[in-house]
MMTF fields as JSON, N, C-alpha, C and O atoms, coordinates in Angstrom:
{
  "mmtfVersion": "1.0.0",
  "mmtfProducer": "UNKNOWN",
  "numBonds": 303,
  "numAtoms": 304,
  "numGroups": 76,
  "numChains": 1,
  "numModels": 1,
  "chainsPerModel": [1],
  "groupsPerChain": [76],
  "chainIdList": ["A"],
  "bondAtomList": [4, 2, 8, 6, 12, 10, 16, 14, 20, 18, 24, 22, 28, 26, 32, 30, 36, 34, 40, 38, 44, 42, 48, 46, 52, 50, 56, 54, 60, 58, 64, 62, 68, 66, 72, 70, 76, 74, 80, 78, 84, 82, 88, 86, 92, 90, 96, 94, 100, 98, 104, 102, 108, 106, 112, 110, 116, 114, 120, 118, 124, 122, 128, 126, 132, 130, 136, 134, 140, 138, 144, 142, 148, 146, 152, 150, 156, 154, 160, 158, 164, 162, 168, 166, 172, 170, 176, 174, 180, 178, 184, 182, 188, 186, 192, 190, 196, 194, 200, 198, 204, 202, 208, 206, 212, 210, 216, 214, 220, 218, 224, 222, 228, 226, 232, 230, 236, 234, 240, 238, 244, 242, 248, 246, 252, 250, 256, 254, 260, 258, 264, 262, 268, 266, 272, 270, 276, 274, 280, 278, 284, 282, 288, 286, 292, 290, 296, 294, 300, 298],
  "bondOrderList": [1, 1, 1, 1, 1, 1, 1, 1, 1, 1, 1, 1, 1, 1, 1, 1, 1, 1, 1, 1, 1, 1, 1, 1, 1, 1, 1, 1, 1, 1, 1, 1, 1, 1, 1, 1, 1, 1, 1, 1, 1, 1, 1, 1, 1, 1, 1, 1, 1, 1, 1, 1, 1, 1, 1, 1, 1, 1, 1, 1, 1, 1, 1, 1, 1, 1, 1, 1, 1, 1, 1, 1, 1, 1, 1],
  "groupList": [{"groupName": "UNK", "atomNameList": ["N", "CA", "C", "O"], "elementList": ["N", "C", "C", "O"], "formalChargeList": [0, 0, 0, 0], "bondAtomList": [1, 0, 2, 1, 3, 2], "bondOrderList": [1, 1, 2], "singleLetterCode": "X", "chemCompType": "L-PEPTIDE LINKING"}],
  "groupTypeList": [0, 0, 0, 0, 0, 0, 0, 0, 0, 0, 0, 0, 0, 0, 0, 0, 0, 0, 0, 0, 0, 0, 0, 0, 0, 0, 0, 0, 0, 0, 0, 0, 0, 0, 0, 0, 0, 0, 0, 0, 0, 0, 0, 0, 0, 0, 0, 0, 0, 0, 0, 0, 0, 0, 0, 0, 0, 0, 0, 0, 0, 0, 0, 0, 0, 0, 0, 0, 0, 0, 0, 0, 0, 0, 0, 0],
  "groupIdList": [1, 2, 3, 4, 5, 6, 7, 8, 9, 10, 11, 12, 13, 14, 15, 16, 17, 18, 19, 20, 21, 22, 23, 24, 25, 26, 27, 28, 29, 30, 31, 32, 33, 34, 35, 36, 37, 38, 39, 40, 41, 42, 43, 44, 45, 46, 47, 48, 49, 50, 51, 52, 53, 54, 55, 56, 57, 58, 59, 60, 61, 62, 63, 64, 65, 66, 67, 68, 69, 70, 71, 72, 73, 74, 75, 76],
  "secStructList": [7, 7, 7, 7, 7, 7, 7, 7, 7, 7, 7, 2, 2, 2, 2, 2, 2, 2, 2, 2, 2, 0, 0, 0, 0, 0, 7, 7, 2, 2, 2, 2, 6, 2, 2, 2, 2, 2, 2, 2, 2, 2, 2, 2, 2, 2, 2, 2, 2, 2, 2, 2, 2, 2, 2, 6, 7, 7, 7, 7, 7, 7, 2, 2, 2, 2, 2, 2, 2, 2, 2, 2, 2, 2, 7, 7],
  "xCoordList": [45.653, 45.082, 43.766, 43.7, 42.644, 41.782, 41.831, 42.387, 41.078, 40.71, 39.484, 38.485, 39.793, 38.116, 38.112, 39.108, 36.694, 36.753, 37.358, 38.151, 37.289, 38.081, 37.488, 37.6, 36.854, 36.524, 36.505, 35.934, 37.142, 37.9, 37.322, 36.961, 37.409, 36.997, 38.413, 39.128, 38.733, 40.642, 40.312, 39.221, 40.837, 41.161, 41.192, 41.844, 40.462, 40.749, 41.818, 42.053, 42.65, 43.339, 44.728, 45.482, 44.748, 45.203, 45.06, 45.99, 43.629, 42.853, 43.713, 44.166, 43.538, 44.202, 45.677, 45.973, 46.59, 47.501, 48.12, 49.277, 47.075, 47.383, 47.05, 47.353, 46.063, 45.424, 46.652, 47.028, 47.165, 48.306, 49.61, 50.426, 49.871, 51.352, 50.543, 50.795, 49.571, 49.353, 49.245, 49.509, 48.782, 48.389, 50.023, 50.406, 50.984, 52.526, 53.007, 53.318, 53.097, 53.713, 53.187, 53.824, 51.872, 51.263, 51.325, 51.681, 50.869, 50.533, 49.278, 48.344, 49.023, 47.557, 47.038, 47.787, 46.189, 45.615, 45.841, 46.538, 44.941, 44.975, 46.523, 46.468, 47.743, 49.033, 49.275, 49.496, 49.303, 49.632, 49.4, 50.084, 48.356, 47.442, 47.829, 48.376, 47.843, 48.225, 49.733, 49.827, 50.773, 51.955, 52.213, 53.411, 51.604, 51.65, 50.869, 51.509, 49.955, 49.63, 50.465, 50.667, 50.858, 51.744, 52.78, 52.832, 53.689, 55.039, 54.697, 55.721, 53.344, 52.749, 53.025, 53.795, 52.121, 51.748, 53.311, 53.735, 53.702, 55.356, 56.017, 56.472, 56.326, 56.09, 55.998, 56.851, 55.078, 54.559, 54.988, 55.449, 54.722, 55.164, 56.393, 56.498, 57.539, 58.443, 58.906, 59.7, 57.976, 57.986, 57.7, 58.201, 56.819, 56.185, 56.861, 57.059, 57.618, 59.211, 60.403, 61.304, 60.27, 61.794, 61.214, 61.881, 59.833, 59.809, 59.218, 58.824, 59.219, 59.476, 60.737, 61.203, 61.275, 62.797, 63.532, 64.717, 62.983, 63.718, 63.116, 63.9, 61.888, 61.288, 61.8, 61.787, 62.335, 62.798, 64.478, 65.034, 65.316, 66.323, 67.0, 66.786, 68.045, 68.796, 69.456, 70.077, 69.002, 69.809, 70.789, 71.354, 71.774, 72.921, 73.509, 72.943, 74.735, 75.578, 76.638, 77.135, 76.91, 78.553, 79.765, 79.427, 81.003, 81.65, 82.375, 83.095, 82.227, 82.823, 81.832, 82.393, 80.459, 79.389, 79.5, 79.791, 79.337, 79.985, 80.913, 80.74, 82.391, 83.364, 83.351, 83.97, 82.39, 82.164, 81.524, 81.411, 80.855, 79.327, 80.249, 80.042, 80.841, 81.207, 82.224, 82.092, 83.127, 84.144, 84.075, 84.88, 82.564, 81.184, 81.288, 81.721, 81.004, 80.526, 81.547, 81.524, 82.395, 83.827, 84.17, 84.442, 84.111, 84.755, 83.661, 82.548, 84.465, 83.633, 83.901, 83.236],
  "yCoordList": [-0.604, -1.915, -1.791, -1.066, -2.546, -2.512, -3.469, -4.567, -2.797, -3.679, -4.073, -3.595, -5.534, -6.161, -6.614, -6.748, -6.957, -7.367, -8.661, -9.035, -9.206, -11.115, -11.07, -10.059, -11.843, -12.264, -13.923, -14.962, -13.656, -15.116, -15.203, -14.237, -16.674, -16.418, -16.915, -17.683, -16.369, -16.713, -17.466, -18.034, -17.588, -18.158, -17.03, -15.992, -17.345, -15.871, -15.156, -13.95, -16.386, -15.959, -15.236, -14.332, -15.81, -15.206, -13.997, -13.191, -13.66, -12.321, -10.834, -9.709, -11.73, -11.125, -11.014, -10.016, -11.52, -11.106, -10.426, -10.081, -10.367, -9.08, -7.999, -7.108, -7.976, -6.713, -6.09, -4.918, -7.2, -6.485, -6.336, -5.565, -6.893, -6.729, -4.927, -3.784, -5.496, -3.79, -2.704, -1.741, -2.504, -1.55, -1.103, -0.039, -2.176, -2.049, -1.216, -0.043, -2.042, -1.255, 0.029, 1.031, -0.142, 1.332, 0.516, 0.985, -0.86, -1.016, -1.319, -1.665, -1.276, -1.646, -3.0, -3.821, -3.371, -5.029, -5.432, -6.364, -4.34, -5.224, -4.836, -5.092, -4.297, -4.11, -5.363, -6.305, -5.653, -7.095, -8.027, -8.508, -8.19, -9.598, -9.491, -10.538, -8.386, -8.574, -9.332, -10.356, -8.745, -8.857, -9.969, -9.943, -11.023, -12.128, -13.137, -14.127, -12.974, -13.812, -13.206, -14.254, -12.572, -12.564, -13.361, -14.551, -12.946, -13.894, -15.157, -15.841, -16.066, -17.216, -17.498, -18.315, -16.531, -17.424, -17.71, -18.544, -16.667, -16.806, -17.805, -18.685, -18.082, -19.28, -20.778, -21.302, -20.965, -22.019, -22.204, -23.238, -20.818, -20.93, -21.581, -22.363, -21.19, -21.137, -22.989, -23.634, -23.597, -24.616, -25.832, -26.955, -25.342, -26.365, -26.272, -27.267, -24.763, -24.96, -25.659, -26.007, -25.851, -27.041, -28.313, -29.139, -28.695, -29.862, -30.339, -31.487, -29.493, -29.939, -29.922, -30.615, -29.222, -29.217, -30.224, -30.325, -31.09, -32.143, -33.291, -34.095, -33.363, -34.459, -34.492, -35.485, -33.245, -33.382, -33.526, -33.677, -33.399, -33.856, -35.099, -36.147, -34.867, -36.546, -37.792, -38.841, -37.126, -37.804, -38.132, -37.049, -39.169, -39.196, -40.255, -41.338, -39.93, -40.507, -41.183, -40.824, -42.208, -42.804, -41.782, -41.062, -41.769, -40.541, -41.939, -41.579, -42.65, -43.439, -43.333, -42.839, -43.532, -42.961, -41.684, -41.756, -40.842, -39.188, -39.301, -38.818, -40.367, -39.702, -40.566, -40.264, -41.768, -42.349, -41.819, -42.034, -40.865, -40.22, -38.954, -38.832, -38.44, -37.368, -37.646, -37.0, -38.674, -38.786, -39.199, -39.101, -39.808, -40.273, -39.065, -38.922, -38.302, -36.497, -36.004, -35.204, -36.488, -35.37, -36.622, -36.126, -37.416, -38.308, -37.81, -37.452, -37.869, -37.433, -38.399, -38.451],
  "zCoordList": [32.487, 32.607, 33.383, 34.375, 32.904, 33.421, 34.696, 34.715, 35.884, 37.108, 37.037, 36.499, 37.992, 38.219, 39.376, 40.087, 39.73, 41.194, 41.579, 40.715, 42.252, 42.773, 43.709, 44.404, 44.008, 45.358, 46.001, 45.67, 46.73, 47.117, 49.013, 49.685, 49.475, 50.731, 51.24, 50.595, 52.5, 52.936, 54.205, 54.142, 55.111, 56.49, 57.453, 57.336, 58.344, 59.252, 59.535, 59.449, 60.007, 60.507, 59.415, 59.774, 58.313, 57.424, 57.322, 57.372, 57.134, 56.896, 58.065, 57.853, 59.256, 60.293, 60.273, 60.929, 59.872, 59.638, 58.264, 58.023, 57.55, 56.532, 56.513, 55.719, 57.837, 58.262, 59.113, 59.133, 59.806, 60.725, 60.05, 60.556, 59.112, 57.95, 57.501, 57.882, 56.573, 56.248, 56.698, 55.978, 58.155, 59.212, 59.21, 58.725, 59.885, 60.32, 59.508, 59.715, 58.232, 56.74, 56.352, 56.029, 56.43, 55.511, 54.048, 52.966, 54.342, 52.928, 52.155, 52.877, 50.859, 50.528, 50.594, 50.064, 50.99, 50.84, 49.457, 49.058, 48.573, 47.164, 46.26, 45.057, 46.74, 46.259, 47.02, 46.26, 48.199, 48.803, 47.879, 46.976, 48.248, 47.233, 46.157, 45.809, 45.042, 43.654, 43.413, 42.736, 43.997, 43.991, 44.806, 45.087, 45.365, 45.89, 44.675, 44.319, 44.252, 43.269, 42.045, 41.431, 41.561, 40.013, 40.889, 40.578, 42.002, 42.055, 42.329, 42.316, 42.675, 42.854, 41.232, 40.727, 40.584, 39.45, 38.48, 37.681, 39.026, 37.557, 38.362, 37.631, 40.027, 40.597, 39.406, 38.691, 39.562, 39.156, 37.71, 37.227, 36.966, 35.637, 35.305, 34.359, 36.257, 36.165, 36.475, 35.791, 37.935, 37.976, 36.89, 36.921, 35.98, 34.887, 34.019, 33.321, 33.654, 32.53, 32.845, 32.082, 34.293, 34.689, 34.491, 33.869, 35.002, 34.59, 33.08, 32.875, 32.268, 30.732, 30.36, 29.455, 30.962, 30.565, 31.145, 30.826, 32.045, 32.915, 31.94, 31.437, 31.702, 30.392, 29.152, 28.424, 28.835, 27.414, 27.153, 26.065, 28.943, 28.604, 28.373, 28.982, 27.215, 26.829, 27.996, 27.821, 29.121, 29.881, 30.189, 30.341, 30.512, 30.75, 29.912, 29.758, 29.32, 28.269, 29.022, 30.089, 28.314, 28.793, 28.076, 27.136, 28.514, 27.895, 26.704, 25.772, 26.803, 25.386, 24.484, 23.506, 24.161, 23.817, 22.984, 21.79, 23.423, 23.532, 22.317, 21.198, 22.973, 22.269, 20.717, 19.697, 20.956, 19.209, 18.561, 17.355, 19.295, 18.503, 17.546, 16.338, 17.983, 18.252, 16.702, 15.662, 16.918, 16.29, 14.835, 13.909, 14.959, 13.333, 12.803, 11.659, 13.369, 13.014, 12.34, 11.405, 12.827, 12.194, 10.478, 9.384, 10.596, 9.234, 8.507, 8.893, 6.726, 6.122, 5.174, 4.14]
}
């Protein structure tokens, strides 16, 4: 996969504590950052598939409802 640059401006103090998470760890800034924005973004992804899936459900039935609907289906 190809890389590209990003350049984003952060909060200092942010800045500073990823300097000190990474120093601690021995980890990379941009393995940080990457792997914080993909689980952000599938995050969100994931948020906008529940709420289509909450829009497109039937809602709630009476169970007498249900059981006339149900019982149409079966006579032939």
């Amino acid at each position: 996969m190809k890389n590209e640059p990003f350049a984003t401006k952060l909060p200092s103090d942010l800045t500073a504590q990823l300097d000190v998470v990474c120093k601690k760890l021995g980890l990379r800034k941009n393995f940080v950052l990457e792997t914080a924005l993909r689980e952000k973004i599938e995050d969100l992804l994931d948020a906008e598939d529940l709420r289509d899936a909450i829009r497109e459900a039937t809602g709630f039935h009476p169970w007498e409802e249900v059981k006339k609907a149900s019982r149409r289906g079966y006579r032939k």
